[in-house]
C-alpha positions in Angstrom: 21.4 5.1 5.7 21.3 8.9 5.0 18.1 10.5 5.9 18.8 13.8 3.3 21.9 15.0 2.1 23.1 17.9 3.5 26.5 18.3 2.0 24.0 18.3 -1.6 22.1 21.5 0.3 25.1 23.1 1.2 26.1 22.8 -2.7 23.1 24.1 -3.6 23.2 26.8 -1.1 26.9 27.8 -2.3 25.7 28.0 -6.0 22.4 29.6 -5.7 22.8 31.5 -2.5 26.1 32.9 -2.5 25.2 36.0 -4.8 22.4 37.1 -1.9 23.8 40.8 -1.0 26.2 40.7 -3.2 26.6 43.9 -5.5 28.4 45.0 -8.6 30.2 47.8 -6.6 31.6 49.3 -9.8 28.6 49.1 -12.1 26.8 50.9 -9.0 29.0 53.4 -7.7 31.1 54.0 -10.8 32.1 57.5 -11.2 30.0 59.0 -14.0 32.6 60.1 -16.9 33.3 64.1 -16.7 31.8 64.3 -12.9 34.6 63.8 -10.9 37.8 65.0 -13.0 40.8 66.5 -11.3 40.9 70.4 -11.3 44.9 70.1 -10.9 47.0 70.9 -13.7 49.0 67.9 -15.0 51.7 66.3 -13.8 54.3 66.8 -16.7 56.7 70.1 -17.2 55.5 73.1 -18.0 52.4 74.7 -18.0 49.7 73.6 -20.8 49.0 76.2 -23.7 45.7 77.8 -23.8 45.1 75.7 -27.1 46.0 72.7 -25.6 43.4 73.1 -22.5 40.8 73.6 -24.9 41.1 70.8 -26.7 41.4 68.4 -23.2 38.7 70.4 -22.3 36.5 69.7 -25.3 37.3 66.4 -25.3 36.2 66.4 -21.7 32.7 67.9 -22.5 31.8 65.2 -24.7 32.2 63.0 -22.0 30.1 64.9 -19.5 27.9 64.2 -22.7 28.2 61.1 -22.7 30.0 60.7 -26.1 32.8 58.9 -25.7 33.3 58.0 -29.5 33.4 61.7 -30.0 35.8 62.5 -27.2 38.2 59.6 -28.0 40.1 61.0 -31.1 40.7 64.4 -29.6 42.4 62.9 -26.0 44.5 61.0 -28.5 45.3 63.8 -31.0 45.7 65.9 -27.4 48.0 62.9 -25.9 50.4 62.3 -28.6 51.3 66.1 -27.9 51.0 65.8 -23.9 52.2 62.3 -23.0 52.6 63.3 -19.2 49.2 64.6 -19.1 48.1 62.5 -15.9 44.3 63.9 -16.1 44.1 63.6 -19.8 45.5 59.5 -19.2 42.5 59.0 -16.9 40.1 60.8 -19.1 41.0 58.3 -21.7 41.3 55.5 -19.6 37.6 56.4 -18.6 36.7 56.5 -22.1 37.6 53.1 -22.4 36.1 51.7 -19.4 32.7 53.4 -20.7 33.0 51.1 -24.0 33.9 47.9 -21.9 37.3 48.2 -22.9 38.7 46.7 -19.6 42.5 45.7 -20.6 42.7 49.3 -22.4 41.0 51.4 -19.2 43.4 49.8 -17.0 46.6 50.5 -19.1 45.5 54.1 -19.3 44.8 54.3 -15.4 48.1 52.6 -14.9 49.7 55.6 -17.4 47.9 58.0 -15.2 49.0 56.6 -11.9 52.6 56.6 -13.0 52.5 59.9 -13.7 50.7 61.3 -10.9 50.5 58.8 -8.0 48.5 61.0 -6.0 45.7 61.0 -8.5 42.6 60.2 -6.1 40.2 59.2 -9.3 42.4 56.8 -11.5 43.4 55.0 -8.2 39.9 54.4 -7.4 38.5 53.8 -11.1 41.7 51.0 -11.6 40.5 49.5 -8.0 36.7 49.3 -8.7 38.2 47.9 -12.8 40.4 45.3 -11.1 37.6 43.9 -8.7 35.5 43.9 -11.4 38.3 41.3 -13.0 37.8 39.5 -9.6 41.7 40.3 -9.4 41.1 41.1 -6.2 44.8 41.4 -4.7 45.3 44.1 -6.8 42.2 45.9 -6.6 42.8 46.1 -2.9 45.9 47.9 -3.0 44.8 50.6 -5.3 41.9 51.1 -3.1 43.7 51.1 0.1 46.0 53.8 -1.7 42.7 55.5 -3.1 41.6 56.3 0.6 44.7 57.8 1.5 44.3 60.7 -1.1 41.3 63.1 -2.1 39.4 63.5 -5.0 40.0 66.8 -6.8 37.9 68.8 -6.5 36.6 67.4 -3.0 34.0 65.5 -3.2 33.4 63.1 0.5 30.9 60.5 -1.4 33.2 59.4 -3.7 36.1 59.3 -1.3 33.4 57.3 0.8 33.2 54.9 -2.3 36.7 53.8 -2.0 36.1 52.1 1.6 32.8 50.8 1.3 34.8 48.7 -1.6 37.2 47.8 0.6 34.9 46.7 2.9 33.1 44.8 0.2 36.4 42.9 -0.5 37.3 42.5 2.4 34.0 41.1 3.9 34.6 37.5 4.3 38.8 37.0 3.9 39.1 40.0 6.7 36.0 41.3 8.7 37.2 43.5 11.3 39.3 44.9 8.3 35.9 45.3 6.4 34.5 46.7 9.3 37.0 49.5 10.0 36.5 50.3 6.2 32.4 50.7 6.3 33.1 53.0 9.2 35.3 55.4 7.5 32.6 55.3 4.9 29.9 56.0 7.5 32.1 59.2 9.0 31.9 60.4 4.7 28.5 59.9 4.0 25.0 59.0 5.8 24.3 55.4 5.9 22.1 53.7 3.1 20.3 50.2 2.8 23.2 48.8 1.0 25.1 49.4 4.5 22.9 47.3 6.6 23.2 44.8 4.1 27.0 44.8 4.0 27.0 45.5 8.2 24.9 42.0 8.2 27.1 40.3 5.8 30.6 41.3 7.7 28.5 40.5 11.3 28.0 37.1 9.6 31.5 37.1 8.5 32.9 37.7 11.9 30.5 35.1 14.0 27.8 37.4 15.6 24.9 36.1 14.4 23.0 38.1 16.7 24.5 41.9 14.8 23.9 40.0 11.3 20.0 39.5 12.4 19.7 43.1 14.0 20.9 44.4 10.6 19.0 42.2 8.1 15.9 42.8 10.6 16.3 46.6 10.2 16.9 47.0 6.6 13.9 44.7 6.0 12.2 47.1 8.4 13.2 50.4 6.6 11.1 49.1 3.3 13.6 49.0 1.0 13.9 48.3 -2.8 12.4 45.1 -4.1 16.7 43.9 -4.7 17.3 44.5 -1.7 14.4 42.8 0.2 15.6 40.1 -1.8 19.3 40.0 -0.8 17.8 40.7 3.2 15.4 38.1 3.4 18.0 35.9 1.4 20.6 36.3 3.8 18.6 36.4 7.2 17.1 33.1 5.5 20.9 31.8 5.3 21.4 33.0 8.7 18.7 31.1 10.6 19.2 27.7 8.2 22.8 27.7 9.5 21.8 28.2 13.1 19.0 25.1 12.2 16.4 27.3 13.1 14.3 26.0 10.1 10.9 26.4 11.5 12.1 30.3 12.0 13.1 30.6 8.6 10.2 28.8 6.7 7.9 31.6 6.9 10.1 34.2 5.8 11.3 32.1 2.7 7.3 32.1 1.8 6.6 35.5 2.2 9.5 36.4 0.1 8.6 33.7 -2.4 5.3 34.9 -3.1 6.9 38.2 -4.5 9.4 36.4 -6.3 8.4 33.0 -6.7 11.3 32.8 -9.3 14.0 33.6 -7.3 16.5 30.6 -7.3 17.9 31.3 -4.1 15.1 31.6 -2.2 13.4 28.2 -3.7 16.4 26.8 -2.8 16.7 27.7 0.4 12.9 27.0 0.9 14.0 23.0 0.0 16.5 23.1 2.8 14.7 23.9 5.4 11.6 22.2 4.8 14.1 19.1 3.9 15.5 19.5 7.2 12.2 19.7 8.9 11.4 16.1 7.4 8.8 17.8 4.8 9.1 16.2 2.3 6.2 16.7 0.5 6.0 20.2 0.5 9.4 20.4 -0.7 9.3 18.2 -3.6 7.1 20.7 -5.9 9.7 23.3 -4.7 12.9 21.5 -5.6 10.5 21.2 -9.3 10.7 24.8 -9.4 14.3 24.8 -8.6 15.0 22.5 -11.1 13.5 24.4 -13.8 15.1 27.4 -13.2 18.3 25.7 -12.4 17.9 22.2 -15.2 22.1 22.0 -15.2 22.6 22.2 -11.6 23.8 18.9 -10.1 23.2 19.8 -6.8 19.5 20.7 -7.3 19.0 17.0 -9.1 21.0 15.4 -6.3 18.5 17.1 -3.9 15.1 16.7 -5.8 16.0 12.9 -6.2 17.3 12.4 -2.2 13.7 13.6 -1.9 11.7 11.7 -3.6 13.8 8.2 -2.5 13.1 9.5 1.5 9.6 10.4 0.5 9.0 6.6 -0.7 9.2 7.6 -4.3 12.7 5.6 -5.4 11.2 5.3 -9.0 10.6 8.7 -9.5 14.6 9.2 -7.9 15.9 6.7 -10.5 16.0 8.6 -13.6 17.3 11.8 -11.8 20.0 9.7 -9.9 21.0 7.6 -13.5 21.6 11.1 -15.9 23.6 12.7 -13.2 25.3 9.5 -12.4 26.1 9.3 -16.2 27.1 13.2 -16.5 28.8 13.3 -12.8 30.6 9.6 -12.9 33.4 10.6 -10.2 31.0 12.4 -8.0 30.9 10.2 -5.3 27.8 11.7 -3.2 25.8 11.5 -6.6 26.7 7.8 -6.1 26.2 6.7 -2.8 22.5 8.1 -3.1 22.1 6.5 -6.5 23.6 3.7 -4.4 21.1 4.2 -1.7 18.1 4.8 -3.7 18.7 1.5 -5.6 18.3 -0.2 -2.4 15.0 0.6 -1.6 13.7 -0.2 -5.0 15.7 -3.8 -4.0 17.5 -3.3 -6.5 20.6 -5.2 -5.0 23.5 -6.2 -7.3 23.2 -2.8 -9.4 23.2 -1.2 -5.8 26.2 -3.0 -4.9 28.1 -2.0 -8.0 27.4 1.7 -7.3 28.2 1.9 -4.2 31.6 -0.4 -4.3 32.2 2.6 -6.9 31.1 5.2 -4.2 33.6 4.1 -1.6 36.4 3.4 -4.0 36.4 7.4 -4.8 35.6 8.4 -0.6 37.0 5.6 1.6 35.6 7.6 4.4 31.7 7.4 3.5 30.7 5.7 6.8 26.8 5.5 5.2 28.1 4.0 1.8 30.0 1.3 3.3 26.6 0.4 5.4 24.6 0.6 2.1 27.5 -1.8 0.5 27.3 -3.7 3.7 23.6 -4.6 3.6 23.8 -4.8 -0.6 26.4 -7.4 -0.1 24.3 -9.8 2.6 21.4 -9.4 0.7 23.3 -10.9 -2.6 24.6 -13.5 -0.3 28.4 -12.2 -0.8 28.7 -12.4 2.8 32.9 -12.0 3.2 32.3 -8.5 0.8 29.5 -7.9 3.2 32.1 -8.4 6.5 34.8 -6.6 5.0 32.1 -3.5 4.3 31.3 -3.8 8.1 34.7 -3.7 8.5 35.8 -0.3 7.1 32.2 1.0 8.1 32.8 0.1 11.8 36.0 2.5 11.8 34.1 5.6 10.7 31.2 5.0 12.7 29.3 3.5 16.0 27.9 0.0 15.9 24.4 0.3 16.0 21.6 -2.8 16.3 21.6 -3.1 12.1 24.9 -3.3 12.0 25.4 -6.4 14.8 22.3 -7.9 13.0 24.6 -7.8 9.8 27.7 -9.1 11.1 26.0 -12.1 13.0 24.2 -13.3 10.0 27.4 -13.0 7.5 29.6 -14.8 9.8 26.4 -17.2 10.2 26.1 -17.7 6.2 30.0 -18.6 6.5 29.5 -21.1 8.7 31.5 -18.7 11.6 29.8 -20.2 14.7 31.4 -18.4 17.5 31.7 -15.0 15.9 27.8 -15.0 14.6 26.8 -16.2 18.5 28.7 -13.2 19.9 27.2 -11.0 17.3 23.8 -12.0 17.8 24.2 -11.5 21.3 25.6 -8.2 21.0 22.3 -7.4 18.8 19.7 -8.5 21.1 21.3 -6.6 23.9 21.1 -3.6 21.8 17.8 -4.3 20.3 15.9 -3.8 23.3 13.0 -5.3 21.3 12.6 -2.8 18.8 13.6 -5.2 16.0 11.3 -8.1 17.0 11.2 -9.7 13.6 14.9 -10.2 13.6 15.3 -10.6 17.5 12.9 -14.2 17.0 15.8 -15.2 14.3 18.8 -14.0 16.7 17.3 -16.1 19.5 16.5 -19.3 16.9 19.8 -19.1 15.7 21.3 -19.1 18.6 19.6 -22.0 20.3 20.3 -24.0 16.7 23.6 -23.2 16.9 24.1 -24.4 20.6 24.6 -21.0 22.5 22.2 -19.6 24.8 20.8 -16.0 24.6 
């Protein structure tokens, strides 16, 4: 049988964890409206009257004002006489970003960008839009054009910007690309804790393990914001549990814990490695926490319940397994440890049922066809129970259980020479560690005329 479910951690761990470090570039390092408008003139024919550049101009001291309602009339008044005015576009287009008018913003960057292609700051306000969008194809090219040009007027920390969110997107699907990118960033503008993070997150990207630590190590080091401890100790924490070094990571997950005991990431990376460590106990009242903060997560109920049926609680595991059973029905890890759990409370026809379910949806759960296996012997269905050792033996190694089961199935079926040869092959494995059933191996081989 299973001993904990891993693959229902690594859920758990994908859900819960897979936000540590990560950052709303845009609603960080989006440009604030009237800071960094072009100084260029726009990109249509002619030259603007004086009259007309005062009334961009108010419009664009509003902003700086923060009132977009105010400045939104007179850019469209001002545009309906300017059309090709590529500043005035991303003015607008800014205006609408600032109201959470995504599909609007973009149009107007887009207007802009037509216009004026080499326009530095609708390129990089369309990228940061479009990975907000997660359309992140999209995003990437603007912001791979974005670091080809300069803002106007010059301004090295928001040209910096463009990279480190190209380096952001590029993180996990690219990491040397991601790399190259936080570079370029570095040569713009001095490094900042939100740089070690991303260093440690592209390291971990890029298998070295050992830069990912250095980097989580030193921003923890450096004292930083109570965020970002979070996202460090998060994803050193992540680190360590994937290199099994549990007992390493334990202590840190505390620490952290005890300044944000309400942090489901942490809690949840807390269970894992104290699951892993055989802890049972002092998992359980974590994986309570978890659940609280995280009641519709099937993940954290597959894990709470795994632990209570390894920590000899199946009863307490029952009602977890049954409702997620019921909401989950085609979830066949949900299943096989209902399946699994039901057998220890000996349980074994509703066992059987689950797990002939389990195994019908993943043919290749080795552990569910033993569960079945053992389910069937022990309601005396002893062919269901050979053809379950049957499928289990070509996913996994015989061990002494298994030769224990196949003898006394093909000895219930009357099977002579098959359960001798089993019940041979089981006492040579045994090597007395099973003396209960070794006695009956050795009876049932004397009654049945072979010798052992």
């Amino acid at each position: 049988m299973r001993q904990f479910s891993y693959r229902a951690a690594v859920l758990c761990l994908v859900v819960l964890a897979g936000f540590l470090g990560e950052r709303d570039g845009r609603a960080q390092n989006q440009l604030p409206p009237g800071t960094q408008l072009p100084d260029s003139e726009p990109a249509g024919k002619g030259q603007l009257t004086p009259a007309a550049k005062t009334d961009r101009e108010a419009a664009e001291s509003k902003m700086e004002q923060r009132d977009f309602a105010g400045a939104r009339p007179l850019l469209e008044t001002y545009l309906r006489k300017n059309p090709s005015d590529a500043r005035a576009l991303f003015d607008l287009g800014y205006v609408e970003d600032a109201e959470g008018h995504e599909d609007a913003a973009a149009a107007d960057y887009r207007k802009a960008i037509a216009v004026d292609p080499r326009q530095f700051e609708a390129r990089l306000a369309l990228g940061l839009l479009l990975a907000h969008q997660s359309k992140f194809d999209d995003a990437r090219e603007q912001l791979q054009q974005a670091t080809l040009l300069a803002p106007d007027p010059p301004n090295a920390a928001t040209q910096a910007q463009a990279f480190r969110t190209l380096a952001e997107l590029d993180r996990a699907s690219d990491p040397p690309a991601a790399r190259d990118a936080l570079v370029a960033a570095l040569k713009l503008s001095p490094e900042t804790p939100a740089d070690l993070l991303l260093t440690a997150q592209i390291a971990e990207a890029n298998d070295d393990p050992e830069l990912a630590q250095t980097a989580y190590q030193r921003l923890l080091a450096g004292h930083p914001t109570a965020e970002m401890t979070s996202a460090a100790t998060g994803g050193l924490a992540q680190l360590l549990i994937k290199e099994k070094k549990y007992g390493e990571a334990e202590p840190l997950l505390k620490s952290a814990l005890e300044r944000d005991p309400h942090d489901p990431a942490l809690n949840a990376q807390l269970a894992t490695a104290l699951l892993a460590q055989q802890k049972n106990d002092e998992a359980l009242p974590v994986l309570e926490t978890l659940r609280q903060l995280e009641p519709g997560n099937a993940s954290v109920g597959q894990m709470l319940a795994d632990a209570y049926s390894q920590a000899g609680q199946p009863e307490k595991a029952e009602p977890i397994y049954a409702r997620m059973a019921l909401a989950h029905p085609d979830n066949e890890d949900i299943l096989a440890g209902q399946g699994e759990n039901l057998l220890r409370e000996k349980h074994y026809a509703q066992a059987q049922a689950v797990l002939e379910r389990a195994v019908k949806l993943k043919p290749d759960d080795g552990d569910a066809w033993s569960g079945l296996a053992f389910a069937a012997s022990e309601n005396k269905q002893y062919s269901a129970a050979l053809n379950a050792l049957s499928m289990r033996a070509k996913l996994l190694g015989e061990t002494p259980v298994s030769y224990f089961l196949w003898a006394t199935s093909y000895d219930n079926l009357h099977l002579s020479k098959q359960a001798q040869d089993y019940y041979r092959k089981f006492l040579a494995a045994a090597d007395g560690k099973f003396p209960d059933q070794e006695w009956q191996a050795k009876h049932r081989l004397v009654a049945l005329g072979g010798s052992h």
